[in-house]
C-alpha positions as CSV (number, residue, x, y, z in Angstrom):
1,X,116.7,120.2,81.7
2,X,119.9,120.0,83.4
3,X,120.1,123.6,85.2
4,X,116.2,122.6,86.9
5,X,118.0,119.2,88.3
6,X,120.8,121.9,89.6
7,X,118.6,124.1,91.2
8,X,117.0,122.3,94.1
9,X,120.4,121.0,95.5
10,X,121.2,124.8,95.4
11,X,117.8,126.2,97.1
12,X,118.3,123.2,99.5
13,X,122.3,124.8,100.3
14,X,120.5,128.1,100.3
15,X,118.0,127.5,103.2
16,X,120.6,125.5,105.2
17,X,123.0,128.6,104.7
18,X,120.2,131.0,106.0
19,X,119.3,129.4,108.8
20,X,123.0,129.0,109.6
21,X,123.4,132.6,109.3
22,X,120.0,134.1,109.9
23,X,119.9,136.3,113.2
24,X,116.2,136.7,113.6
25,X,113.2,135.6,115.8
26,X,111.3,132.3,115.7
27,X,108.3,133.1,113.4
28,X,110.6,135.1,111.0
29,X,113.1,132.2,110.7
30,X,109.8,130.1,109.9
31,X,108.8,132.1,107.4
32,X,112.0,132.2,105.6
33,X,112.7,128.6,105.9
34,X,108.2,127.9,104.4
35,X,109.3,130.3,101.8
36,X,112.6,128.4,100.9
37,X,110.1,125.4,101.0
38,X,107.4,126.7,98.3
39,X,110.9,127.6,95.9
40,X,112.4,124.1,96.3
41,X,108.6,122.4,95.7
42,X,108.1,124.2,92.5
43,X,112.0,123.4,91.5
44,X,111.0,119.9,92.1
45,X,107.9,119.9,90.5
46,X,108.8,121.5,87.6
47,X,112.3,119.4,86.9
48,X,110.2,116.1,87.4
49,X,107.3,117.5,85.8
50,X,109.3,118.1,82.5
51,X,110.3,114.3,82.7
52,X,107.1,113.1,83.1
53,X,105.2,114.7,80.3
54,X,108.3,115.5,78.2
55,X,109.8,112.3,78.3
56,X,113.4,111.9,77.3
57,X,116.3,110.5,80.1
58,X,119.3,113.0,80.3
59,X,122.4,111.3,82.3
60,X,125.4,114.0,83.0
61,X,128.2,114.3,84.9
62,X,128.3,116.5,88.1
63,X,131.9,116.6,88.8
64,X,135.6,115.0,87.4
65,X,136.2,111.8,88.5
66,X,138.1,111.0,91.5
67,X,141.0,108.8,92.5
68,X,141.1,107.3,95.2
69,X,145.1,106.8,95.7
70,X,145.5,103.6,98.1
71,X,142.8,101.5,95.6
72,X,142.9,102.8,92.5
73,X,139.5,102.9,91.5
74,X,137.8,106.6,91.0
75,X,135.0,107.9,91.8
76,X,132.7,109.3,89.4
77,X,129.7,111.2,90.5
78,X,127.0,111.6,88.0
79,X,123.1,112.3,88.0
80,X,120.4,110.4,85.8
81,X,116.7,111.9,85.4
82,X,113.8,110.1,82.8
83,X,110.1,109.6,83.8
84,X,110.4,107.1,86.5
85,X,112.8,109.3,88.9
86,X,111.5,112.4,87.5
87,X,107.7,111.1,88.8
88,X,109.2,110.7,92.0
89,X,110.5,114.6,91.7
90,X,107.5,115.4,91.3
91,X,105.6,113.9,93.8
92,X,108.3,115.2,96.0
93,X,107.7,118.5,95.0
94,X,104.1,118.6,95.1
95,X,103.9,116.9,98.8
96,X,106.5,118.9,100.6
97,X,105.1,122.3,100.4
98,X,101.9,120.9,101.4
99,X,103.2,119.1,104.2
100,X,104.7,122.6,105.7
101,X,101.4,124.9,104.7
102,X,99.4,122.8,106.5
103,X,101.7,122.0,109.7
104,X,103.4,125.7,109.3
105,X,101.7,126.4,113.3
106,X,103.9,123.6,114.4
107,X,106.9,124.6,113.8
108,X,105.9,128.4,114.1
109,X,108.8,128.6,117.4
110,X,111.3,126.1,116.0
111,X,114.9,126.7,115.9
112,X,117.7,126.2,113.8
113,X,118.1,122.6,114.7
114,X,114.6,121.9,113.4
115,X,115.3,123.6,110.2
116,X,118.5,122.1,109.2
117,X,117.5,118.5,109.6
118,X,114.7,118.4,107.7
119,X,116.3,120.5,104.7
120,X,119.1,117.6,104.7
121,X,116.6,114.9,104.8
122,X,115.3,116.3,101.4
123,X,118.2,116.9,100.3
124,X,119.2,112.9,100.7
125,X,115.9,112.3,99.0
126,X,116.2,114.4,95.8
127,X,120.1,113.3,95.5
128,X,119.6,109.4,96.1
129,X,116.3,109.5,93.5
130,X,118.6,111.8,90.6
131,X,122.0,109.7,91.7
132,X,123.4,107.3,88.8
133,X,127.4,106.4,90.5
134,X,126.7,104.0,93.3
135,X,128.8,106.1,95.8
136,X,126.5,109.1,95.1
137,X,123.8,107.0,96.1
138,X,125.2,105.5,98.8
139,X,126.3,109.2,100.0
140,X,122.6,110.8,99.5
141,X,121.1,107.1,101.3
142,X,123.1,108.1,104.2
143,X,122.3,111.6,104.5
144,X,118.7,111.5,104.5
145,X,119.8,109.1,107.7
146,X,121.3,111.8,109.0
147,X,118.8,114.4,108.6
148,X,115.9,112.4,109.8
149,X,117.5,111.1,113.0
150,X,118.5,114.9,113.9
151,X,115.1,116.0,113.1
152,X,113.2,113.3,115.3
153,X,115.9,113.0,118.1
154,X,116.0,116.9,118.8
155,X,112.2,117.0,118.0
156,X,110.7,114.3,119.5
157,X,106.5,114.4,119.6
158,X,105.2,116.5,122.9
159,X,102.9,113.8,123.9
160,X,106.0,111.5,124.2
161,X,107.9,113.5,126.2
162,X,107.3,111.6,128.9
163,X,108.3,107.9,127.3
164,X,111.5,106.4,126.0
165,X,111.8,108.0,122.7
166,X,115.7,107.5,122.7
167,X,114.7,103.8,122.6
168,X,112.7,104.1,119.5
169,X,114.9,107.0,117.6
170,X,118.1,103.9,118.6
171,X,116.7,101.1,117.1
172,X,115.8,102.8,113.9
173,X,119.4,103.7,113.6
174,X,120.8,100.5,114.5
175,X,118.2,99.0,111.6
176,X,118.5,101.5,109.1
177,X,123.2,101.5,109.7
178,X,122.8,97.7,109.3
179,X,120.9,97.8,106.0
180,X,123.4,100.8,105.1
181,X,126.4,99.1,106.1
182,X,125.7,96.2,104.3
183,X,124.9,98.3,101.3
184,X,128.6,99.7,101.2
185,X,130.0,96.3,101.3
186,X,128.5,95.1,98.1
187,X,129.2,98.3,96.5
188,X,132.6,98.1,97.7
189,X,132.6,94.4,96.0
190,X,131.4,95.6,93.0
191,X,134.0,98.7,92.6
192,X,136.6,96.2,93.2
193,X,135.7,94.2,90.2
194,X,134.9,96.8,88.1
195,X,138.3,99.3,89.1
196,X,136.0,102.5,89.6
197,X,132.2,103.7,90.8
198,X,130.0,102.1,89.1
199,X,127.5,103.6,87.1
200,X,123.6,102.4,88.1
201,X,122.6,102.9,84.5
202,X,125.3,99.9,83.7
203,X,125.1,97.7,86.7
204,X,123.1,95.0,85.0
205,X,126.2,94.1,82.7
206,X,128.7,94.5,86.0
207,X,127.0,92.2,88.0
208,X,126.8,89.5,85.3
209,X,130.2,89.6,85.5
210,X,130.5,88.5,89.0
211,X,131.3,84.9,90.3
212,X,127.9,83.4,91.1
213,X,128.8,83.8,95.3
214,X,129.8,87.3,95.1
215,X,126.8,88.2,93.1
216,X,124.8,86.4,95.7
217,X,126.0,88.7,98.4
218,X,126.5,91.7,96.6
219,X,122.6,90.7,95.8
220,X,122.0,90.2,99.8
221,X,123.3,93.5,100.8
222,X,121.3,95.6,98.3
223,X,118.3,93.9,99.6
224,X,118.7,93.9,103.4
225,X,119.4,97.7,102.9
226,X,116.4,98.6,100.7
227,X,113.7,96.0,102.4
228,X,114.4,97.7,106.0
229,X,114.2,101.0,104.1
230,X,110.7,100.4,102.2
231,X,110.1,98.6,105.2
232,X,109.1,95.3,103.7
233,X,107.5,92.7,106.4
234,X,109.8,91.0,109.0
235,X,112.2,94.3,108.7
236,X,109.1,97.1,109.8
237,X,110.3,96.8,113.2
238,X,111.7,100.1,113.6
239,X,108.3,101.7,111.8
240,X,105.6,102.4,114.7
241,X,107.5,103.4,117.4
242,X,109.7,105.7,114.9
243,X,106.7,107.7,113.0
244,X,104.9,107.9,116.9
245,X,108.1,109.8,118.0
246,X,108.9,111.8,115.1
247,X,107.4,115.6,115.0
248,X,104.4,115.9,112.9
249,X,106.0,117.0,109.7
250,X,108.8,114.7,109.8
251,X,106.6,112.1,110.0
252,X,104.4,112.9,107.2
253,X,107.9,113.4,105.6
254,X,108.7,109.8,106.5
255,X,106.1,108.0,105.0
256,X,106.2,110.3,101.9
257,X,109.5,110.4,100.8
258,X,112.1,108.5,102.8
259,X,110.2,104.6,102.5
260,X,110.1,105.3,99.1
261,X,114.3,105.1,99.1
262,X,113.2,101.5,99.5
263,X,111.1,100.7,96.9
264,X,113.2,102.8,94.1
265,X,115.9,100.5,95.3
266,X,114.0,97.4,94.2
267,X,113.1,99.2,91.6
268,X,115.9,100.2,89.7
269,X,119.2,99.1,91.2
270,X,118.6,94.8,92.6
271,X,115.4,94.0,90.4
272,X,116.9,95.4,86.9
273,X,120.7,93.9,88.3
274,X,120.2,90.4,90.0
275,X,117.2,89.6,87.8
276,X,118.1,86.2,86.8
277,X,118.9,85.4,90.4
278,X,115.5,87.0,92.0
279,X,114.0,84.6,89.7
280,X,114.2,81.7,91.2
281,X,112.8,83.4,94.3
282,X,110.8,85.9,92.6
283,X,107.4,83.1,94.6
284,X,108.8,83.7,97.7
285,X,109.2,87.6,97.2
286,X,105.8,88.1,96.7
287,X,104.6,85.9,100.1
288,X,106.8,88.2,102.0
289,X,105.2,91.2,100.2
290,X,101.3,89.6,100.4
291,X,102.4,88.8,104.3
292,X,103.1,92.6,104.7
293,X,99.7,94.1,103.3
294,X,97.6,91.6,105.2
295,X,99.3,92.4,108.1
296,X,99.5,96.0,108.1
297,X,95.5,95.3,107.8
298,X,95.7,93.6,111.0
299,X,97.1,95.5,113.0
300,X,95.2,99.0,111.9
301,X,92.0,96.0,113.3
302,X,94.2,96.1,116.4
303,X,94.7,99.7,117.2
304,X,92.8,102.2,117.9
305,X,94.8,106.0,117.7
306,X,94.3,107.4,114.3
307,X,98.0,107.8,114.1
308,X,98.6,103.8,114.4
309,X,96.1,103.5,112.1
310,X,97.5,105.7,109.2
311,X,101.6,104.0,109.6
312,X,100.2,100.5,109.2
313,X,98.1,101.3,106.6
314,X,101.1,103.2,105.0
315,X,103.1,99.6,105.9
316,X,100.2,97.9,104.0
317,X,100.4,100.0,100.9
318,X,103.9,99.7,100.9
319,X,103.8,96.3,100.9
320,X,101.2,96.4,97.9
321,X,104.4,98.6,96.1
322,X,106.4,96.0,96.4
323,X,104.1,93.1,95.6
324,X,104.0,95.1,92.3
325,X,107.7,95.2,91.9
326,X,108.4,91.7,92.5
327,X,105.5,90.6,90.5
328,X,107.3,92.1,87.5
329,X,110.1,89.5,88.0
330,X,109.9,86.6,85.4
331,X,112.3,84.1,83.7
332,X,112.0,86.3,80.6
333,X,112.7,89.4,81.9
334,X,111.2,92.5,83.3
335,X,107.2,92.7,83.2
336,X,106.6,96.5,82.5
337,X,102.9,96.8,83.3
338,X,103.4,95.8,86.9
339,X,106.5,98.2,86.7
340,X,104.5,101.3,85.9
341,X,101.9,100.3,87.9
342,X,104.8,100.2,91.2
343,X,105.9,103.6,90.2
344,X,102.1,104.8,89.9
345,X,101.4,103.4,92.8
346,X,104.6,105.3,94.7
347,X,103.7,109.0,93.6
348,X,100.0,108.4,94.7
349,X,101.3,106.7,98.3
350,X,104.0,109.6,99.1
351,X,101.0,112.3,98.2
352,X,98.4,110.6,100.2
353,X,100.3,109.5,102.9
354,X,102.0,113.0,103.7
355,X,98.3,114.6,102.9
356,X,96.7,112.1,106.1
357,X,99.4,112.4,108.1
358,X,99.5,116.1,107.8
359,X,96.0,116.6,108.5
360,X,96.0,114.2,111.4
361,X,98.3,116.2,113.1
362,X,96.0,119.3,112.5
363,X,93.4,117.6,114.6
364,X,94.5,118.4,117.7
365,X,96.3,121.7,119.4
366,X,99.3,119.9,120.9
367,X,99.5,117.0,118.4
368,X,99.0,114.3,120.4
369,X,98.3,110.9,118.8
370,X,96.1,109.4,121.7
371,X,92.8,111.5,121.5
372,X,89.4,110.1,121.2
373,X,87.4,113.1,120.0
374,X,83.5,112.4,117.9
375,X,81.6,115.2,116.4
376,X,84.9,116.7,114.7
377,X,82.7,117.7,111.9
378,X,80.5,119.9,113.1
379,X,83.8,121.5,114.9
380,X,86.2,121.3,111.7
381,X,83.8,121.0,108.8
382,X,86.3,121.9,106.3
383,X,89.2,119.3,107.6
384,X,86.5,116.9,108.0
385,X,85.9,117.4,104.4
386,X,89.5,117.3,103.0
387,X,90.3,114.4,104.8
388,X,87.1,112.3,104.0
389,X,88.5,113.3,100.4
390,X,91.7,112.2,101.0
391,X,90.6,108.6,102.9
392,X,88.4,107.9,99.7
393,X,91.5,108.0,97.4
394,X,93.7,106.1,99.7
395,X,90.8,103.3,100.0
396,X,90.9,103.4,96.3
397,X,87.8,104.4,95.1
398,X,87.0,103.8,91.5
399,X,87.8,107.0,89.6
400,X,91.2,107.9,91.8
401,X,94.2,107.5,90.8
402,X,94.9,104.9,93.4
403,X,92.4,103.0,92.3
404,X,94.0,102.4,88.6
405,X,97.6,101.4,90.0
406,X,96.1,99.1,92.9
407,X,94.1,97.4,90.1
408,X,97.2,97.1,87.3
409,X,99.2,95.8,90.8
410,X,96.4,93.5,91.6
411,X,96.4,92.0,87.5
412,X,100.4,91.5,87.4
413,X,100.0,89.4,90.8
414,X,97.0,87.5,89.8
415,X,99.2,86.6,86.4
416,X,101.4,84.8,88.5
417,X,99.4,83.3,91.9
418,X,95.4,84.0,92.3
419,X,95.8,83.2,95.5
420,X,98.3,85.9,96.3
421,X,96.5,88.2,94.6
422,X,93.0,87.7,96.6
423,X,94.7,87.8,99.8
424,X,96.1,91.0,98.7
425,X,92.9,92.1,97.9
426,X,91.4,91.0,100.9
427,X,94.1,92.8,102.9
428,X,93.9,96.3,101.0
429,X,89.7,95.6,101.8
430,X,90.4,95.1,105.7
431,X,93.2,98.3,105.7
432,X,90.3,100.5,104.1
433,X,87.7,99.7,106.5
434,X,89.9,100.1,109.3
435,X,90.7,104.0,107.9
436,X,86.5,104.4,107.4
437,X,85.9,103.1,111.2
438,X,88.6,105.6,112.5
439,X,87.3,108.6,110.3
440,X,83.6,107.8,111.9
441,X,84.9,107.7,115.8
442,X,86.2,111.1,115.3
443,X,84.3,113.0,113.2
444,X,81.0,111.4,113.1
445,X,78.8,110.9,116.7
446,X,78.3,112.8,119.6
447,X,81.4,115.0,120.8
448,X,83.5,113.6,123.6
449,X,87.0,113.6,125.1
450,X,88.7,117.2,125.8
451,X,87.0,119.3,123.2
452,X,89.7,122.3,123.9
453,X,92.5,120.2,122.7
454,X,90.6,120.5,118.8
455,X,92.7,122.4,116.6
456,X,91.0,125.6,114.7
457,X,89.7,124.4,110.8
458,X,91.3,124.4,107.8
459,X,91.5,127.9,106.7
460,X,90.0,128.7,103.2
461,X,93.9,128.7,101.3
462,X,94.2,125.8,103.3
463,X,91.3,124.4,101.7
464,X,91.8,125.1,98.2
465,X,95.0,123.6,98.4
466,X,93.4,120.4,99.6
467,X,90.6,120.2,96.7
468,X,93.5,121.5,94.3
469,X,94.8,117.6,95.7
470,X,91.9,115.9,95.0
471,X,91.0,117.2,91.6
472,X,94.7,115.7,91.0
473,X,94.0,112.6,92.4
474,X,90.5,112.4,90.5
475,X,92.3,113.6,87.0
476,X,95.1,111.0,87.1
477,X,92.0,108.2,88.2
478,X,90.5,109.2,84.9
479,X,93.0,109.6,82.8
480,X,95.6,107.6,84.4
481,X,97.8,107.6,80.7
482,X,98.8,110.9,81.9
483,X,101.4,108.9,84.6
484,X,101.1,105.6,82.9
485,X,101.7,107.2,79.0
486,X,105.4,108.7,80.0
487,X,106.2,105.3,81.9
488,X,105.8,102.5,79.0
489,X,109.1,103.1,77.3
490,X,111.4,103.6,80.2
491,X,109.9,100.7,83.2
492,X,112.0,98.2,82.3
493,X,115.3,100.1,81.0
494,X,118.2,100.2,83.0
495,X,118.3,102.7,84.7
């Protein structure tokens, strides 16, 4: 198990290195750098894979520990993989080569500085999901930063070329640095009471050791970092304007991968440490996370692109992951049913989310977010098709996978406010229709708008790649054991 965590960090150093070095023209270079993809997808899928169904948790150093002279205290990096992280491989692993099949005509001329960013922002993703020391975290956090605001600032959307991008890529870096910087400082606080880097898997029994202020805090900073990450409600203000810049692949990226740093925050480093703590706020939590969904389902009432649509219907599913999370919180402990059903309920969002945004960007020849086609089926039957597919598993539709964690989210709210729970529901209800209403616009009607803007179909690989998806989607809705089996011994363990 350990040499398959190993090898995507070394594919990932691979690619980098080859577009460093590589000498060729554009399509070659994005050939090389899709191939590099597929290698580090199956890499992912099969290290995660083998946690999932094989179950077991492996934690192993990566390096000797290291002094740091002027303090004292060493650091320590290690890795950690079991079925909750090792789910999140996965989905990793099974999204990201989609993603780049499907938008491979997009980035067909790119350049070395396309390349590079996005291979670090995956490389910040798989580290911060495998990390166990704190630093390592906090190292892998900040270089998925890095890679994502290279990626969007040197590859901002065509159709925005003519509007303040720099606006939007700065105030997702001044939100995302002030949730990271406040990160370091309770990680800092907590190395200082412990003397070293501490160990994720044992921060439950450090942070009991801290004086009730500094654990308060400590307790503040984790949170402000992870609920601007996930983004939670009140803290999504970077969101729109960020994924409506972003190219078309980073995007789907972004709402696959990178908000789920959030919610894997919650989920294993402030719920399992600061339980006792979030307890007495554990009612409040949830408001803030029932506020998000319904409004995410407001606004995709409110706007009208298909593009706006999908990010605040991603904000309301998010929201939805975190109701779950904090609706595991009790007095007594951990809940783990609400647990899985979080975790569930993150491999299906990162999948669909990079599947719709992916496709959405296929609609149209230069990507632009602002068309306002009808008749796309008859144009693009086969798209039409795969992302009908794909919009009845994100509105849940019995017999999907989403439809089994939405409804085990759902039960572990209603167990501790009906109310939150049927506002929730009502939400999710409002966020679905809004996705059906879009769908119809476009694909469904009379044609209108610039019908030479349409993008050619869905090849037939394409295709099969897509129902490949769904029959995923379908198995896990009928057996949904096969994610939630592997889960039930390690969702409420530390780490």
């Amino acid at each position: 198990m350990i040499s398959w965590i190993f090898i995507p960090f070394g594919l990932i150093a691979l690619s980098i290195a080859a577009q460093a070095l590589m000498i060729a023209d554009a399509p070659r270079r994005a050939r090389v750098w899709l191939l590099f993809q597929f290698a580090i997808g199956a890499s992912l899928t099969v290290a995660g894979g083998s946690a999932v169904l094989f179950g077991g948790e492996t934690i192993f150093a990566t390096g000797p520990a290291m002094r740091f002279i002027a303090s004292g205290m060493s650091f320590a990096p290690s890795l950690y993989l079991d079925a909750r992280n090792g789910l999140l491989l996965l989905m990793l692993g099974l999204t990201l080569p989609l993603v780049f099949f499907w938008l491979r005509g997009s980035f067909a001329e790119a350049g070395t500085s396309y390349f590079i960013p996005a291979d670090l922002l995956t490389l910040g993703l798989v580290g911060a999901f495998l990390a166990d020391s704190l630093v390592l975290f906090y190292v892998f956090f900040e270089i998925s930063l890095i890679g994502s605001y290279f990626w969007i600032g040197l590859h901002s959307d065509e159709d925005r070329a003519d509007q303040n991008d720099s606006g939007a890529l700065t105030r997702f870096l001044l939100f995302t640095l002030l949730g990271s910087l406040a990160m370091l400082v309770s990680i800092g606080a907590i190395m200082a009471g412990s003397g070293g880097d501490a160990r994720i898997s044992n921060l439950p029994t450090l942070v009991a050791g801290l004086s009730p202020e500094l654990r308060f805090w400590t307790g503040a900073g984790f949170f402000l970092a992870f609920a601007i990450k996930a983004p939670l409600f009140l803290f999504h203000g970077w969101m729109r304007e960020t994924y409506r810049a972003a190219p078309t692949a980073a995007r789907a990226v972004l709402s696959a991968g990178m908000s789920k740093l959030g919610a894997y925050g919650f989920l294993m480093i402030l719920v399992p440490a600061y339980i006792q703590d979030l307890a007495a706020i554990g009612g409040m939590l949830q408001v803030l996370a029932v506020a998000g969904v319904v409004y995410g389902a407001m606004m995709c009432l409110g706007v009208k692109s298909f593009r706006d649509v999908l990010i605040f219907s991603s904000l309301t599913h998010l929201s939805l992951i975190a109701l779950g999370i904090f609706s595991a919180i009790t007095e007594q402990g951990l809940a783990a049913s609400p647990i899985q059903a979080a975790l569930f309920q993150m491999f299906n969002h990162g999948m669909l989310m990079g599947a719709l945004f992916a496709l959405e960007g296929r609609i149209a020849r230069n990507g632009g977010s602002e068309y306002d086609f009808g008749g796309l089926q008859a144009r693009v039957p086969r798209l039409s098709a795969i992302l009908l597919l794909t919009i009845f598993v994100a509105i849940s539709l019995p017999g999907t996978g989403s439809f089994a964690a939405e409804l085990l989210i759902l039960f572990g709210a209603y167990r501790h406010s009906l109310p939150a729970c049927l506002i929730a529901l009502f939400g999710l209800l409002v966020a679905a229709a809004a996705l059906v209403r879009v769908y119809h616009r476009n694909f469904l009607g009379a044609e209108r708008g610039e019908t030479a803007m349409i993008a050619p179909d869905l090849s037939y690989g394409e295709t099969a790649v897509g129902l490949l998806c769904g029959a995923l989607w379908i198995a896990t809705g009928l057996y949904p054991m096969l994610i939630l089996g592997p889960l039930k011994n390690v969702a409420t363990a530390g780490l």
